[in-house]
C-alpha positions as CSV (number, residue, x, y, z in Angstrom):
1,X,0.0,0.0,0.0
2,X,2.4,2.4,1.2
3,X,4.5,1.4,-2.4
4,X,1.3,2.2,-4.1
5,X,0.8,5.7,-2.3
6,X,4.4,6.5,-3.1
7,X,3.5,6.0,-7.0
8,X,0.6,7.4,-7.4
9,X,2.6,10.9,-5.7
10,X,5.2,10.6,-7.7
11,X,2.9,10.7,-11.0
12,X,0.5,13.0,-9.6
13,X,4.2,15.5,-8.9
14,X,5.4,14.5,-12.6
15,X,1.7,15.5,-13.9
16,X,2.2,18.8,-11.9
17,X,5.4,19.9,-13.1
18,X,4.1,19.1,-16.8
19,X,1.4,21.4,-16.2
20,X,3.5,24.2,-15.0
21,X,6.0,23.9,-18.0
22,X,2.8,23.8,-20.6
23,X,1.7,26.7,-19.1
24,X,4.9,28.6,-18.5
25,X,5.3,27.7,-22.4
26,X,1.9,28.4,-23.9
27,X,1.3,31.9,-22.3
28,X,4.5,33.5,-24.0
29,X,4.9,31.5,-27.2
30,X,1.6,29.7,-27.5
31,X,-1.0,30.9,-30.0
32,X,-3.7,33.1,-28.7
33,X,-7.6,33.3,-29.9
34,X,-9.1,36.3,-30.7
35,X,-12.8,37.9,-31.4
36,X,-13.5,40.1,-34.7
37,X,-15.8,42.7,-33.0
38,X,-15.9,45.3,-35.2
39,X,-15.8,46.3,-39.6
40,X,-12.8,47.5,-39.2
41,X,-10.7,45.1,-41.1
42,X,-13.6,44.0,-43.7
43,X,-13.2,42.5,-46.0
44,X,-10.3,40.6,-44.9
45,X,-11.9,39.9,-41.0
46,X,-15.2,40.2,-40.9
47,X,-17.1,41.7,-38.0
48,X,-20.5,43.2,-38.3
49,X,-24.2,42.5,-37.7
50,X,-27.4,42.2,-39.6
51,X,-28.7,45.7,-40.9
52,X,-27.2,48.7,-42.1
53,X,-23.8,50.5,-40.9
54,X,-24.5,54.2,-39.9
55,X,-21.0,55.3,-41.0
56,X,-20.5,53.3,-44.4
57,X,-24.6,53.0,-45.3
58,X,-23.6,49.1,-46.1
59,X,-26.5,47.0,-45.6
60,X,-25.5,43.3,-44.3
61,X,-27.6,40.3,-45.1
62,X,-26.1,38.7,-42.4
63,X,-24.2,38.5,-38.8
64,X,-20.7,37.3,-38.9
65,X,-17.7,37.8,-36.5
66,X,-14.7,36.0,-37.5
67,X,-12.3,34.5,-34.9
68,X,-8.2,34.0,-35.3
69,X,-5.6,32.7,-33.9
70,X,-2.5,34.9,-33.1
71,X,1.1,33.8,-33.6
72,X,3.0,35.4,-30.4
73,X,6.4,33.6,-31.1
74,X,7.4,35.1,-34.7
75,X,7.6,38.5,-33.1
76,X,9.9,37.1,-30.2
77,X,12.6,36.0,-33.4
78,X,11.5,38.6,-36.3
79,X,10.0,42.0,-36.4
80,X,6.8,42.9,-37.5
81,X,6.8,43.4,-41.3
82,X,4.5,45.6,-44.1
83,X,1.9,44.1,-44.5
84,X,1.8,41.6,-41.4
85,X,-2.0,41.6,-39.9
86,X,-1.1,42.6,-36.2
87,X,-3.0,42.4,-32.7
88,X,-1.4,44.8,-30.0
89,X,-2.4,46.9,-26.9
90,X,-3.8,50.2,-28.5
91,X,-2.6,53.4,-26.7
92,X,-5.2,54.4,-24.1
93,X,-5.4,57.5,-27.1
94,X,-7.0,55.3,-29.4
95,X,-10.3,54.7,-27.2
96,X,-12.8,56.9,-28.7
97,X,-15.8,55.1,-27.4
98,X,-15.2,55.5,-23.8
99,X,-14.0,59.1,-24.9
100,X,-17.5,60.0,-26.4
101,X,-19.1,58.6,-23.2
102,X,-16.8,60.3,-20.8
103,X,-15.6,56.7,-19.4
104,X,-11.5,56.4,-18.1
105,X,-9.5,55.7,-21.2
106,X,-8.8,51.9,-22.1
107,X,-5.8,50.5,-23.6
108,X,-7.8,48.1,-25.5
109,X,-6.4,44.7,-28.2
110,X,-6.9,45.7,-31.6
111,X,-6.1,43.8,-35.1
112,X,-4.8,46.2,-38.3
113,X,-2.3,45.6,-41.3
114,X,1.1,47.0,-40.4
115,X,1.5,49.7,-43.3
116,X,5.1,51.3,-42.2
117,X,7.8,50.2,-40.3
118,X,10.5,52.3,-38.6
119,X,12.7,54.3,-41.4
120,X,9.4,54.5,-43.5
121,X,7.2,57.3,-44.4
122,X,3.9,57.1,-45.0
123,X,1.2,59.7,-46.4
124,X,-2.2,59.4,-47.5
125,X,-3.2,61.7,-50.3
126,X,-5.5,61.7,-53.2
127,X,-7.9,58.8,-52.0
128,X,-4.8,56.1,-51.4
129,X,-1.6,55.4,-49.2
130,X,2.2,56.3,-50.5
131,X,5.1,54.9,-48.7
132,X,8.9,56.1,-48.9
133,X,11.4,53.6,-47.8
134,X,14.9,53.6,-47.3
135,X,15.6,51.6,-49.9
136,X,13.4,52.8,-52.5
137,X,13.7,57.1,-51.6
138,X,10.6,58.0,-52.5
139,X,7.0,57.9,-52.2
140,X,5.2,54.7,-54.2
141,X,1.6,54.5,-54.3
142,X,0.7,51.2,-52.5
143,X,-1.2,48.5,-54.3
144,X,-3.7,46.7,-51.9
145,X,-5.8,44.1,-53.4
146,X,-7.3,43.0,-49.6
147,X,-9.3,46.1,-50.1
148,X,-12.6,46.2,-51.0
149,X,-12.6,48.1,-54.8
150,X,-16.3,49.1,-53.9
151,X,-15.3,51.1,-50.9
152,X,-12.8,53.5,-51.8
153,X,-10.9,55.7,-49.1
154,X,-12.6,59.2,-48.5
155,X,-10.8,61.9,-49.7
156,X,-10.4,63.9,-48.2
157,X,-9.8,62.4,-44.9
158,X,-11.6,62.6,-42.0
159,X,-10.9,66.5,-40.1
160,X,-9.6,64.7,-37.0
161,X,-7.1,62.7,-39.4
162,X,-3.5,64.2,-38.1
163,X,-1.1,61.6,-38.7
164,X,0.7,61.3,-41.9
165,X,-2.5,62.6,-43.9
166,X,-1.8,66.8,-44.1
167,X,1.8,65.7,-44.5
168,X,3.9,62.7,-44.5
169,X,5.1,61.1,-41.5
170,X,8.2,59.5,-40.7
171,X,8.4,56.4,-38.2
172,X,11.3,56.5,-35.6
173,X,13.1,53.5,-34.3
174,X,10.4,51.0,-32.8
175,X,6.7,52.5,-34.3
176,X,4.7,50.9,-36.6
177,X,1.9,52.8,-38.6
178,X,-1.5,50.8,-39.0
179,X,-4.8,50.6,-40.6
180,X,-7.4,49.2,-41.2
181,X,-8.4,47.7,-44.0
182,X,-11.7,49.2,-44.3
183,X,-10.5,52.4,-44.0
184,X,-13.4,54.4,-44.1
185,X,-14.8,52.5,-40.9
186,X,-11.4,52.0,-38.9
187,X,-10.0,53.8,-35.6
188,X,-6.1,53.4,-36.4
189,X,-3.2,55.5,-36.9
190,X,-4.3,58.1,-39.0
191,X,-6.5,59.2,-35.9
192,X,-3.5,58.9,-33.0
193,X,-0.3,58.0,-34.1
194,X,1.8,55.0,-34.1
195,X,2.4,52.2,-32.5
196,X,5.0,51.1,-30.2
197,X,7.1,47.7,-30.6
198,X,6.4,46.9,-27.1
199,X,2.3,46.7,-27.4
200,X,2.4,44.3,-30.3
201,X,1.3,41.5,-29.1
202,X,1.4,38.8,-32.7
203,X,0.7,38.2,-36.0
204,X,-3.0,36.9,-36.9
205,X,-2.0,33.9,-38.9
206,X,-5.5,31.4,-39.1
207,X,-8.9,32.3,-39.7
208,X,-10.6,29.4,-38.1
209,X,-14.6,30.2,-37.5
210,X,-17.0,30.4,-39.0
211,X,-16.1,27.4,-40.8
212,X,-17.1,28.0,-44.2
213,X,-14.2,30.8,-44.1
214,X,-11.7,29.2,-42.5
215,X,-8.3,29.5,-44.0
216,X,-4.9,30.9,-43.3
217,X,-4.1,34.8,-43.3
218,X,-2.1,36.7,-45.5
């Protein structure tokens, strides 16, 4: 009996320590699921209910909220690239909800393409983005076939636009510049700046609900 005890402790301490080192593992480097709440990055995520949008006058036929899963390794080994579709902590700036309701500020997860890294600049003019990098010296208007050629960007832009849309803006070390891709419907950078390396949290890699659009992100 007092053998049998012995083993059954030892497995249940060997079953402990496994589940310590899982989760020690999964929280940094594991993959994290997230909710599509909003249009913001439609067509690519989708995130909107039955009816008509107030802001875009687009009526859905349907309710659909996609949900991904976020890699948070590959930015522990590589930076964030153009491009990447990114989740990170927003700067408490970029809550403009709880700002219309006169709320304390949240520092809330958001998804958006990564459209400059640092060294870049990036301007938006004439209804579409230009980028300048160092390697190319001047500004290219960006080709984006994730966007939705029946919604064009305003233009002009929004009055409360500030950041690289009256004149270009140039990233410093460690900011990214982001949007989204349904940029007439998005809350992102053109609205309060960039974003910091340190609130990126991954890169959305795998739409995997609703089924019928499940498939790996680009």
């Amino acid at each position: 009996m007092a053998s049998s005890a012995r083993s059954l402790s030892d497995v249940t301490g060997i079953m402990l320590c496994l589940f310590v080192l899982i989760f020690l593992l999964w929280r940094p480097f594991g993959p994290q699921l997230f909710y599509i709440p909003s249009e913001a990055m439609e067509p690519t995520l989708l995130g909107h209910e039955l009816g008509q949008n107030n802001v875009t006058g687009i009526n859905h036929t349907d309710s659909v909220h996609d949900h991904i899963a976020v890699n948070k390794l590959i930015y522990r080994l590589n930076d964030p690239q153009r491009g990447d579709i990114i989740v990170f902590k927003a700067p408490k700036e970029a809550d403009g909800e709880d700002k219309m309701r006169g709320q304390p500020l949240q520092e809330n997860t958001l998804v958006k393409r990564c459209m400059a890294i640092p060294g870049d600049s990036i301007w938006i003019h004439d209804g579409a983005v230009y980028r300048k990098t160092i390697t190319e010296q001047k500004f290219i208007r960006l080709t984006e076939p994730y966007l939705d050629p029946k919604q064009p960007m305003d233009d002009p832009q929004r009055f409360d636009a500030m950041f690289g849309v009256q004149k270009p803006l140039t990233l410093g070390p460690g900011e990214y510049y982001v949007l989204g891709d349904n940029r007439n419907d998005s809350n992102d950078s053109r609205f309060w700046g960039t974003v910091e390396r340190k609130r990126i949290i991954g890169k959305a890699t795998f739409l995997y609900s609703p089924l019928q659009r499940i498939r790996f992100l680009h």
